[in-house]
C-alpha positions as a printed Julia matrix, in Angstrom:
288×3 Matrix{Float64}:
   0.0    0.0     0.0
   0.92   3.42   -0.85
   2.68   5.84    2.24
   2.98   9.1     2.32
   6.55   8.76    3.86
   7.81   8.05    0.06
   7.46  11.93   -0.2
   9.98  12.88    1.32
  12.41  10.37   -0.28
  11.85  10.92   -3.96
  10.95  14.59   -3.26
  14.55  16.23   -3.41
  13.82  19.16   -5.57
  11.38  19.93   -2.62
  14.39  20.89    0.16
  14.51  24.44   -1.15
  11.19  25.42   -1.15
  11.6   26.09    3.05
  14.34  28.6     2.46
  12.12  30.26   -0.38
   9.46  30.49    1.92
  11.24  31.41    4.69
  13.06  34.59    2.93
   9.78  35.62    1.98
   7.66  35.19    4.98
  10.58  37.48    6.95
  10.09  40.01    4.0
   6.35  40.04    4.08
   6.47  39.89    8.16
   9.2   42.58    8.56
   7.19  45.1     6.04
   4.57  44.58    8.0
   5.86  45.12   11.66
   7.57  48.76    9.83
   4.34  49.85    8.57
   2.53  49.22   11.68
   5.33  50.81   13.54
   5.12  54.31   11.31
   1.16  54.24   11.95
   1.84  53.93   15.71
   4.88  56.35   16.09
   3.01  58.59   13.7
  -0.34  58.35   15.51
   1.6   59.19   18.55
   3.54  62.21   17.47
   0.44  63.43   16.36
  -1.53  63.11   19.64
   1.88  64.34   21.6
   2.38  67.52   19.51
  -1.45  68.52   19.66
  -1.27  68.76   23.63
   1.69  71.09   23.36
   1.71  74.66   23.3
   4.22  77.43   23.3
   3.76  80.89   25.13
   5.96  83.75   23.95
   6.58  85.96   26.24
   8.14  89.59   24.3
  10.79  91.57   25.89
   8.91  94.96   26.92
  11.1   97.97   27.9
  10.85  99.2    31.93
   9.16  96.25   32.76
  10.95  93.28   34.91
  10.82  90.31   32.46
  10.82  87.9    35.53
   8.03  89.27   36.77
   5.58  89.1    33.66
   6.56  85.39   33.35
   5.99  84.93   36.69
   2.38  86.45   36.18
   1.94  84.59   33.18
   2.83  81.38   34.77
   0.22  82.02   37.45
  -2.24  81.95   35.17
  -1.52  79.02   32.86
  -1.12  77.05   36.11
  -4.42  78.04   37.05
  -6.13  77.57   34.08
  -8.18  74.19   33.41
  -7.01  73.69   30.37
  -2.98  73.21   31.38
  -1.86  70.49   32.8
   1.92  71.73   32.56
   3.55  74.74   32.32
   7.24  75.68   32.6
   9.62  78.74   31.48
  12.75  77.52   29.24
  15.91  77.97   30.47
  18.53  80.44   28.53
  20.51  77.23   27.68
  17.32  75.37   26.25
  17.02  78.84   24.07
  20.59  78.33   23.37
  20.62  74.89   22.16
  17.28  75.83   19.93
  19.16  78.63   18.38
  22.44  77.2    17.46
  22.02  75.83   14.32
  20.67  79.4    12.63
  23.24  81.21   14.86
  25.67  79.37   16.06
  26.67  78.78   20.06
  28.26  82.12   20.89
  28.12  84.77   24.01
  25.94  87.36   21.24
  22.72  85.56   22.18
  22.91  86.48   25.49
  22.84  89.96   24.58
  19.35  89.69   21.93
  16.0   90.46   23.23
  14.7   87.38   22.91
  11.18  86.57   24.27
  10.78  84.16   26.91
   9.35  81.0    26.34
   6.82  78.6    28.55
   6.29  75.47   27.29
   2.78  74.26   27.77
   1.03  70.66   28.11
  -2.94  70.85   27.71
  -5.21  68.72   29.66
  -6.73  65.62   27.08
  -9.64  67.73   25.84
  -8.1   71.08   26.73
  -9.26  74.11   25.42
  -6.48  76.07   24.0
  -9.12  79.07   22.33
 -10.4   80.06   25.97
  -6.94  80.01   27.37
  -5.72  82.59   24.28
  -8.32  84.65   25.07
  -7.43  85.13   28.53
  -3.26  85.67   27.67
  -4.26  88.12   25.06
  -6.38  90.1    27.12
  -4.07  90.2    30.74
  -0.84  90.68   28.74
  -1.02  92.21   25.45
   1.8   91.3    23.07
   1.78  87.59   24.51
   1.67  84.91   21.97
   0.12  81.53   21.88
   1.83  79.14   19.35
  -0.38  75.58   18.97
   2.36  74.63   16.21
  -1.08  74.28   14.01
   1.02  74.52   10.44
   4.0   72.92   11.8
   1.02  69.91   13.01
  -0.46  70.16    9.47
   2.61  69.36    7.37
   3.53  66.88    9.86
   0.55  64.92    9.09
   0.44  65.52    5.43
   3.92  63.58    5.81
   2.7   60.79    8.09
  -0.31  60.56    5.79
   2.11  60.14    2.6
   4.31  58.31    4.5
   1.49  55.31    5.52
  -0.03  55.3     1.92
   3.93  54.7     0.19
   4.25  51.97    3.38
   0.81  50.47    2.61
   1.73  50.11   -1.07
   5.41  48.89   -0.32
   4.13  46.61    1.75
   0.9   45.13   -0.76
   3.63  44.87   -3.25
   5.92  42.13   -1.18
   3.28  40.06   -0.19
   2.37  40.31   -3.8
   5.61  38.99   -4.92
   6.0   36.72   -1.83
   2.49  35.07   -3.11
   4.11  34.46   -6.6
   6.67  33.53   -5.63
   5.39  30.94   -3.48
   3.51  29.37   -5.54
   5.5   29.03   -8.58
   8.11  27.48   -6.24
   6.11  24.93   -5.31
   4.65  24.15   -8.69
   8.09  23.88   -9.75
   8.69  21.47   -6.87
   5.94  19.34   -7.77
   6.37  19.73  -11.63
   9.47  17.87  -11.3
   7.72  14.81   -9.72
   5.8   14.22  -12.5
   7.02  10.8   -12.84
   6.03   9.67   -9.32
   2.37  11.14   -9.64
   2.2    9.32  -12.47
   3.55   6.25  -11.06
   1.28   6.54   -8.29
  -1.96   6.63  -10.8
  -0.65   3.84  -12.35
  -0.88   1.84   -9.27
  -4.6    2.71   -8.56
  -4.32   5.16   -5.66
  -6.89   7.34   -5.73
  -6.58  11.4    -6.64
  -8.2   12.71   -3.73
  -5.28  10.55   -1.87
  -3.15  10.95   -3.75
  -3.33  15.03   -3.66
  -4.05  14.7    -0.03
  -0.8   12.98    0.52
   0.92  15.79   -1.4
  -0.88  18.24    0.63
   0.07  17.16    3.95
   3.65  16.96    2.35
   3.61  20.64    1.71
   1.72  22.33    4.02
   4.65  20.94    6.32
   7.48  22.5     4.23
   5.41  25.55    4.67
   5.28  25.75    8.03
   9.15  25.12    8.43
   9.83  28.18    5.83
   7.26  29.89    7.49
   8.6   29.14   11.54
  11.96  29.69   10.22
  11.06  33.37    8.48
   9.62  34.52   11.6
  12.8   33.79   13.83
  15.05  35.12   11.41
  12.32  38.36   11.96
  12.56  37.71   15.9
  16.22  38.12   15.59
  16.4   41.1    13.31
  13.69  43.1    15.75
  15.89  42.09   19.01
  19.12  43.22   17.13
  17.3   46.33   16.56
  16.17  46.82   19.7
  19.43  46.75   21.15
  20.79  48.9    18.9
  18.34  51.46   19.46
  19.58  51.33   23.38
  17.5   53.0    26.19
  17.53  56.44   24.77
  16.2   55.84   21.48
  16.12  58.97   18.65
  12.34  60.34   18.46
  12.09  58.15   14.99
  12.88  55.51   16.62
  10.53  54.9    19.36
  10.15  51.99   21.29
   6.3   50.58   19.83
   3.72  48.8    22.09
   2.11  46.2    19.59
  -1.5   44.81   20.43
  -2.79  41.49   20.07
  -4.13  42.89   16.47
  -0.62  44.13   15.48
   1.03  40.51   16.74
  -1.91  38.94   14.27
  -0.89  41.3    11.31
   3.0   40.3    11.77
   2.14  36.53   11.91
  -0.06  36.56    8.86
   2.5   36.09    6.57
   3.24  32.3     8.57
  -0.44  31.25    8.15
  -0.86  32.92    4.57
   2.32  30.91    3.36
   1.55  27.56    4.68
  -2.17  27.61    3.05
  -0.83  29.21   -0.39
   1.69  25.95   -0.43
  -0.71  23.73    0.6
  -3.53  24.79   -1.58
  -0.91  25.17   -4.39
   0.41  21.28   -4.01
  -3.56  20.24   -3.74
  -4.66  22.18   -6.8
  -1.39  21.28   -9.04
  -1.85  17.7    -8.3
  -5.38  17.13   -8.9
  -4.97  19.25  -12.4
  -1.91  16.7   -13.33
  -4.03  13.71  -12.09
  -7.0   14.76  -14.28
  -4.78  15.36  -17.11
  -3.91  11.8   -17.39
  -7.57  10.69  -16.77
């Protein structure tokens, strides 16, 4: 009687088909875990930079500086609206000024306005708050960073559509690639599906037999593509340290984002598997 353990013994052209699938499973998986990283470092930007405000404060002659800053801070700690308020220091005003002007003594010496960085409640109402400034301290500005927000968001926007279509592209190719690997695998067997019809065993078996076959060389590409993207994430991770650059955040994935990275594994097993079924069943009917 006919076992399916022959498989693996005649199948040698069959050995590379894990490594196919594994390359492409880690390209499919790791396009996935960036794009789902930009949404969430995006999406957090976003909400970061929309509870920050900035309060310029403009030098006024025969008035103490300290003092209207002082006032100023009186009221934005008061407010509802603020959850966090606090002047910048001269070096912070330094450091944000040395790349137009350079880190010299000079700045010292400009009437700059003083600055108050500000951190809205969730919900915070910046309108009543500017109404308020405007009319205790004339000449003080509110900056939400609204056109600075906007262009940041055009970017992020741009930025997930190219990512989306990067991404639709590999899985694309993975798919195809997939696929015509394993009909090449099984193309080159023709001899021993033939045999097999010769000797009576039935299609459905026989494809079945062929199925189970592949769906396990998926799963091995498939387990193996994910480690290789395990490994690449932790080498990543340790490069980015404990102080990471703002780009590169550390991301909190959800159950949903762990499900999007693993699809790849599931997708590549039931292309093979469905591939070896379909191709086998088409040669068996041939020679019917």
């Amino acid at each position: 009687m006919f076992h399916s353990k022959i498989l693996p013994r005649q199948m040698m052209g069959a050995r590379l088909l894990p490594l196919i699938i594994a390359v492409n499973v880690y390209l499919a998986s790791l396009a996935i875990t960036g794009g789902l990283a930009l949404i969430a470092s995006t999406g957090q930007w976003s909400n970061e930079i929309e509870q920050l405000v900035t309060v310029q404060v403009p030098p006024e002659a025969g008035v103490s500086g300290d003092a209207v800053v002082k006032s100023v801070l009186g009221v934005l700690r008061e407010h509802p609206s603020v959850a966090k308020a606090r002047p910048l220091e001269l070096s912070e005003m330094e450091a944000l000024l040395s790349p137009w002007l350079g880190r010299n003594s000079a700045i010292k010496e400009l009437p700059l306005p003083q600055l108050i960085d500000v951190e809205l409640r969730q919900g915070g109402e910046i309108d009543s708050l500017r109404k308020r400034l405007e009319a205790e301290f004339p000449g003080v500005e509110i900056d939400d960073h609204r056109q600075w927000r906007g262009q940041m968001l055009a970017l992020a926007n741009t930025s997930r559509l190219l990512c989306f279509t990067i991404t639709s592209m590999i899985l694309l190719a993975a798919v195809s690639v997939i696929v015509f690997a394993t009909r090449a695998s099984l193309e080159s067997q023709g001899d021993l599906v033939a045999l097999l019809h010769m000797i009576g065993a039935h299609n459905r078996f026989v494809a079945g037999e062929f199925q189970k076959y592949f769906l396990r060389l998926g799963l091995m590409g498939a387990v193996l593509g994910l480690m290789l993207l395990a490994l690449s994430l932790v080498a990543i991770n340790i490069l980015i340290g404990d102080n990471p650059a703002p780009w590169l955040m550390r991301i909190s994935f959800g159950p949903v984002d762990y499900a999007l990275t693993a699809l790849p594994l599931l997708s590549a097993a039931l292309i093979t598997m469905l591939t070896a079924r379909f191709t086998v069943l088409r040669t068996l009917a041939a020679m019917d």
